[in-house]
N, C-alpha and C positions, 0 to 999 in steps of 0.2 A: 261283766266288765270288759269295755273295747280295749284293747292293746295294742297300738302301731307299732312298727317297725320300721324303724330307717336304713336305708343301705349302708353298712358299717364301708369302712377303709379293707379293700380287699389287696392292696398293694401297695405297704409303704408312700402314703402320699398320693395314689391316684385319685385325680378327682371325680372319674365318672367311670360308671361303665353299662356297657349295651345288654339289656333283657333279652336274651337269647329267643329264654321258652319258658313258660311258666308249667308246672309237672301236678297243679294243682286248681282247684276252680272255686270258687262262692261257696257257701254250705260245707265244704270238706272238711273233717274232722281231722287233725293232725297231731303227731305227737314230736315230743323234745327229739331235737338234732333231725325227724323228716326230711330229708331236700324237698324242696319247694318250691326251687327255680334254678336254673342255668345264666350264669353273669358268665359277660365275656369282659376282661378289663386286661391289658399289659400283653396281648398278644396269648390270651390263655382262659380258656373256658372251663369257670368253675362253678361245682354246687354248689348250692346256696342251702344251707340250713334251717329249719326252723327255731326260733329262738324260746318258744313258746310251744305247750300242747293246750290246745282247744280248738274254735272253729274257726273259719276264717269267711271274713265276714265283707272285706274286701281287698280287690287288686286294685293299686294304686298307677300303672303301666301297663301297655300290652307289648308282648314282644317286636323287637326293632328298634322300640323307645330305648334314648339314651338317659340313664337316671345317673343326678349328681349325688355325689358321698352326699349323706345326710336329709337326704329326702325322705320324704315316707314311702316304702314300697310296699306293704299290706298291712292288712286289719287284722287282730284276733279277738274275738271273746275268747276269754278264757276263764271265765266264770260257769259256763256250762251254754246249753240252749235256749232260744229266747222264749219257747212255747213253757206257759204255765203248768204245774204239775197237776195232774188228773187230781181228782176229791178224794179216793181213798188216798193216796201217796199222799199228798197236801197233809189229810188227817195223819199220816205215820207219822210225819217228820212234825207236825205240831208236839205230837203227843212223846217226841222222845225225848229223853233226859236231857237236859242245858249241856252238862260236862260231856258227855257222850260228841256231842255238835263241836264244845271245845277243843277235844283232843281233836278232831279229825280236822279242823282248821289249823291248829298246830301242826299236825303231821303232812298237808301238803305245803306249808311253809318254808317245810326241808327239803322239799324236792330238787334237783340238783339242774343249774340252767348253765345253757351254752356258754363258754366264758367270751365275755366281753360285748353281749350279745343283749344287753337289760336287764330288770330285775326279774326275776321268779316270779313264776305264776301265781296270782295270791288269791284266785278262787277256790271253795273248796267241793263245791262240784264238778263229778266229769262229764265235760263235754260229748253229745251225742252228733252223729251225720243228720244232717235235716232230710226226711224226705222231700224224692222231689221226684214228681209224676212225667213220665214223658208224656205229655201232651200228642204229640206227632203219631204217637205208638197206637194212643188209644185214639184216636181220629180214625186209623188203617184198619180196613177191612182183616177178620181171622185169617182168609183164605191167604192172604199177604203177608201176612206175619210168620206165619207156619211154615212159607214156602222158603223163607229167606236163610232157616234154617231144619232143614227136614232131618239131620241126622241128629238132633239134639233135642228134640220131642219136647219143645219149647211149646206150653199153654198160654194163650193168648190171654186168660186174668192173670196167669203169672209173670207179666211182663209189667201188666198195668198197676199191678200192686205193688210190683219190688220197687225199693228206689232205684234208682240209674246212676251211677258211678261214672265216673269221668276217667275212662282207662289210661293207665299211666305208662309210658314207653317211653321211647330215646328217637331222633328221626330217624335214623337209618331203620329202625323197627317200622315204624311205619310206613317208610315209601318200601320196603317188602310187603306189611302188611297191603296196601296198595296194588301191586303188582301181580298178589295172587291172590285179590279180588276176595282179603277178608274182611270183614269188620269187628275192629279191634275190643267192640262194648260184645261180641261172643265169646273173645278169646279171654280164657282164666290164668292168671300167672301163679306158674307153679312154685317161684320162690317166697319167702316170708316176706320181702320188701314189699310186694302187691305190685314188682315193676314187670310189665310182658315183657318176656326176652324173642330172639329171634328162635330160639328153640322152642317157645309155644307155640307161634304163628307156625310155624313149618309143622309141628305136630297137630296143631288143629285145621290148616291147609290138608292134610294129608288123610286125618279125621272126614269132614264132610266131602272129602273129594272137590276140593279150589284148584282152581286152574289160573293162569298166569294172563293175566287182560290184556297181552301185548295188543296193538291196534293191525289190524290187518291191510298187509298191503305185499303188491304185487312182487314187490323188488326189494332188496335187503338197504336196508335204511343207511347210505354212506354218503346222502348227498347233505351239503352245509344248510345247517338249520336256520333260520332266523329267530330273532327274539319275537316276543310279542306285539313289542310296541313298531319293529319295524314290518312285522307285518301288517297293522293298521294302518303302514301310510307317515308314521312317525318318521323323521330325520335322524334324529335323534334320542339316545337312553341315557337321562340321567339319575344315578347311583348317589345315595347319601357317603360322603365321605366318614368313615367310624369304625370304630372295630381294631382289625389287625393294620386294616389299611392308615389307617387314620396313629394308631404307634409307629407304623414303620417308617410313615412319610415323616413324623415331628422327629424322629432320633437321626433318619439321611440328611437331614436342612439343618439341625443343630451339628452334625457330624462336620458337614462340608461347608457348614459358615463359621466352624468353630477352630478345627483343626486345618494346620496347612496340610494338604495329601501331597503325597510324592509316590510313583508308581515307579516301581523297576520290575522289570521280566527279566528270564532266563530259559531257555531250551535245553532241557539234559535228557539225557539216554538211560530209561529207565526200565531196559532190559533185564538188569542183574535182579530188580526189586518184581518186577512182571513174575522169571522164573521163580524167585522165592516165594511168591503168591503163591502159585500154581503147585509148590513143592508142598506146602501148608494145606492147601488145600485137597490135597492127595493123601494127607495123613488123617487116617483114622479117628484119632483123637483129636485133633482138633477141626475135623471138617462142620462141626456143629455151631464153631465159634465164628465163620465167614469172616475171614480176614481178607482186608481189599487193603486197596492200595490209599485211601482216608484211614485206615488206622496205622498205616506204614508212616505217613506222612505226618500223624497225628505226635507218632514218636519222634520221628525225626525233627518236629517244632521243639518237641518237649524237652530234649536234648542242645538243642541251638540256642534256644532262651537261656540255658544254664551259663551259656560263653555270652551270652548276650544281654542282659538282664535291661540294658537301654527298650528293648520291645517287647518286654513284659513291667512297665513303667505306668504310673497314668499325672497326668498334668492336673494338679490342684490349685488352681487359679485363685482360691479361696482365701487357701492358705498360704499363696505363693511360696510353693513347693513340688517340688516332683516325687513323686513315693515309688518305690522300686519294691517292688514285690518278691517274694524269695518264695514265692509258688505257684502253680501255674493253672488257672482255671478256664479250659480250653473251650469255647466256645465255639460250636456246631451248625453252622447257618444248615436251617432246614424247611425245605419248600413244602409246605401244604396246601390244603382245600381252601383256606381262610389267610395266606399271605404267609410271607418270611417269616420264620422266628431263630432263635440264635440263645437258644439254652447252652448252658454252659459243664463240664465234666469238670467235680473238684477234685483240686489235689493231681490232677494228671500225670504229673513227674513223678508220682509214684506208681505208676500204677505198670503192668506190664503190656506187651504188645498183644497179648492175647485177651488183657483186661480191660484195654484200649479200645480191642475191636469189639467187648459182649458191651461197654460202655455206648461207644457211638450207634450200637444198633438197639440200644434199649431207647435212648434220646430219641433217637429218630422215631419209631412207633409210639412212644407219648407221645410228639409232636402230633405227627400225623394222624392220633385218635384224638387232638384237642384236648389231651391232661396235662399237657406241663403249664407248671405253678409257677403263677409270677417270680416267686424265688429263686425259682432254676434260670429264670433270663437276669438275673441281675447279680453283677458283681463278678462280673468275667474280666479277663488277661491280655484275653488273645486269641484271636479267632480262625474258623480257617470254614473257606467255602469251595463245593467241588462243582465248578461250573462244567466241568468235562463229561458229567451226568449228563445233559441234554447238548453234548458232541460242539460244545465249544472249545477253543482252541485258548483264548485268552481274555483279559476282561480287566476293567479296572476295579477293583472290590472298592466299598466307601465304608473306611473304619468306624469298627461297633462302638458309642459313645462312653467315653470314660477309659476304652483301652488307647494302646499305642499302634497297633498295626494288626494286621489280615493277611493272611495267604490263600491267595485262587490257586487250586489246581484246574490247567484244562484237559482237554480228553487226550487219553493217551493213544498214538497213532503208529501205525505199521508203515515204517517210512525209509527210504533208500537214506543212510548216515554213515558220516566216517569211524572206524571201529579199525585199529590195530592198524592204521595204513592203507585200508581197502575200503571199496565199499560195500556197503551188508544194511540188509533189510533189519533195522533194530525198532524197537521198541522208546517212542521220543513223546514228552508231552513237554506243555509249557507251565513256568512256575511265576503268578504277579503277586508281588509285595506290595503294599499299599502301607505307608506308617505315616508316625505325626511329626514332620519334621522343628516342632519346638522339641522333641526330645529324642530324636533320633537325627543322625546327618547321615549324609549319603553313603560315606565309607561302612559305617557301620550298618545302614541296612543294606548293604552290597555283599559284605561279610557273613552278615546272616542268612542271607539268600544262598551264598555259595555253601555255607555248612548243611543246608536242607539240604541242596540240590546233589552234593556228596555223597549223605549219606543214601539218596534217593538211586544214583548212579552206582553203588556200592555197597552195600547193606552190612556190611561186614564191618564197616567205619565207624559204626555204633559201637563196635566193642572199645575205640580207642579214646570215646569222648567220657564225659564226667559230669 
């Protein structure tokens, strides 16, 4: 029996999302919950589950394709194989008792399915892998086959006989595997999933003795590359808009045609907060936790919003009303491989400075592996971004939708400043506020600015707030 599958709602209400990579192919046999493909939707690349265990019979997308909620995105039988059963089998299964066949259609009835995912499997055969010959393999001369893998005393009918599996990895697996010149249909995954990790590829790199296929050339590769297309001669490269790019643009156009922005900076001397770094960081017990000056800041917001509660607010046009929030869920603008994203820490006002800093550095490596869940981006307070990361000085941040305001920090700079009357090489960066002035006016994000910038100049000012 065929079974589709439609791409369910993977994000509150998104209507689509991009086929990353499919982790599976035609004929593959699969079972309940398998991942089966990578969906990118809300700026967050997730598994996808299998809903169903039996074969799969077709892909309905290839990766890139953008699929709408409710499409079909594959096939399963899950009634078993489509090949009729051999004569004695055929004769067993004639000859067995009626109730016997009963029970065992009752008993896969109850098998337990993905929730929200369709009905349950309701064949009561299991599904087998279809062989499938590599054709290319048995075309190739012995002496060719043997050679491709000499430390693994691979037989040339044993290659032609087995079926061929479609090795399952992740890409970074692969462009290693790539690069030290393995192929990944030799390499055996040693965990129970059947997915190759990079820990196989290096031990079977290491096994037949692979070497690393850099391309050879005279001179160390530092000069600017071209694309491909400009090197045929092309003008121009043009890129489907989709993805991360394609959320980050619709939430800055709804931000900036939504909300009025208003920007204020400020310049403080954030010397006293530099050495307290540096003093943390010299301690034993917590040098493991890397506290910078984004989780200094992180507190010093967490702290400001409490006197401030206007820019931890959000504008409900719906309901015409404004909702002031009595907690603070800080979002974290964080640059990756695949565009901006702006996951959020709950509950932040409670949390400590040194819970602050294991927080924003766990955020940040889900980003940048492509696991935070749509979840973690939505339903944030207030945001803060550290454009002084890549040696900027200032910037206009454009508020995250649905909150009140944003704090850029820029880089912090070794600069001739006035200090006690004299002047002294201190420690200055700059601080921009960016808020929605239907619910903040200017006195009050001016105010708030100066309580950051305080405690940022002072750190010890934290003890006297509330």
């Amino acid at each position: 029996m065929t079974q589709d599958f439609m791409l369910p709602d993977l994000g509150e209400g998104l209507p689509e999302a991009e086929l990353v990579q499919w982790l599976v192919a035609v004929g593959d046999t699969v079972t309940l919950n398998q991942t089966i493909a990578e969906v990118e939707t809300a700026k967050a690349v997730v598994e996808l589950p299998s809903p169903y265990a039996g074969t799969i019979t077709a892909l309905h997308a290839e990766a890139g394709d953008v699929v709408a909620v409710g499409s079909v995105l594959i096939s399963f039988d899950i009634g078993g194989t489509d090949a009729a059963p051999s004569a004695p089998v055929a004769e067993a299964e004639a000859s067995a008792p009626a109730a016997a066949t009963s029970a065992h259609a009752d008993a896969t009835k109850s098998e337990p399915n993905l929730v929200g995912y369709g009905a349950a499997p309701r064949g009561a055969g299991r599904p087998q892998r279809r062989a499938r010959v590599a054709g290319a393999v048995a075309a190739a001369s012995d002496t060719a086959v043997l050679e491709a893998a000499p430390h693994d005393a691979i037989q040339f009918a044993d290659i032609v006989e087995r079926p061929v599996e479609r090795p399952r990895s992740t890409p970074p697996v692969r462009k290693l595997a790539k690069q030290l010149g393995v192929d990944l249909a030799l390499v055996e995954a040693s965990g129970a999933s059947g997915v190759i990790t990079r820990a196989d590829v290096e031990e079977y790199a290491t096994r037949v003795g692979a070497t690393a296929t850099a391309p050879a050339a005279a001179e160390p590769v530092e000069t600017f590359e071209m694309p491909p297309a400009a090197e045929a001669g092309e003008r121009t490269t043009r890129t489907p808009i989709r993805g991360v790019r394609r959320m980050t643009a619709d939430a800055m156009v709804r931000s900036a045609f939504t909300a009025p922005h208003v920007t204020t900076f400020l310049t403080v001397d954030v010397t006293a907060t530099s050495e307290l770094i540096a003093s943390l960081k010299a301690d034993r017990d917590l040098q493991e936790h890397r506290i910078g000056i984004m989780a200094v800041a992180a507190k010093a917001v967490c702290l400001a919003l409490g006197r401030h509660p206007g820019l931890n607010s959000k504008w409900d046009d719906a309901a015409g009303e404004i909702v002031e929030h009595h907690y603070v869920n800080l979002g974290i603008a964080a640059a990756t491989g695949r565009g901006l994203v702006v996951p959020n820490i709950r509950d932040a006002q409670q949390l400590t400075l040194v819970e602050l800093a294991d927080a924003i550095r766990r955020l940040a490596e889900t980003a940048r592996a492509g696991k935070t869940s749509p979840a973690d981006m939505m339903g944030g307070t207030f945001s803060i971004t550290n454009v002084g990361v890549f040696g900027v000085d200032a910037g206009t941040p454009i508020i995250n939708p649905g909150e009140a305001g944003i704090l850029a920090l820029g880089a912090v700079r070794r600069q001739p400043w006035e200090h006690r009357g004299e002047i002294a090489l201190r420690d200055v960066m700059t601080l921009a506020l960016s808020f929605d002035h239907r619910l903040v006016d200017g006195e009050q994000g001016s105010r708030f600015l100066v309580d950051v910038a305080d405690i940022l100049r002072e750190p010890g000012r934290a003890m006297l707030l509330r």
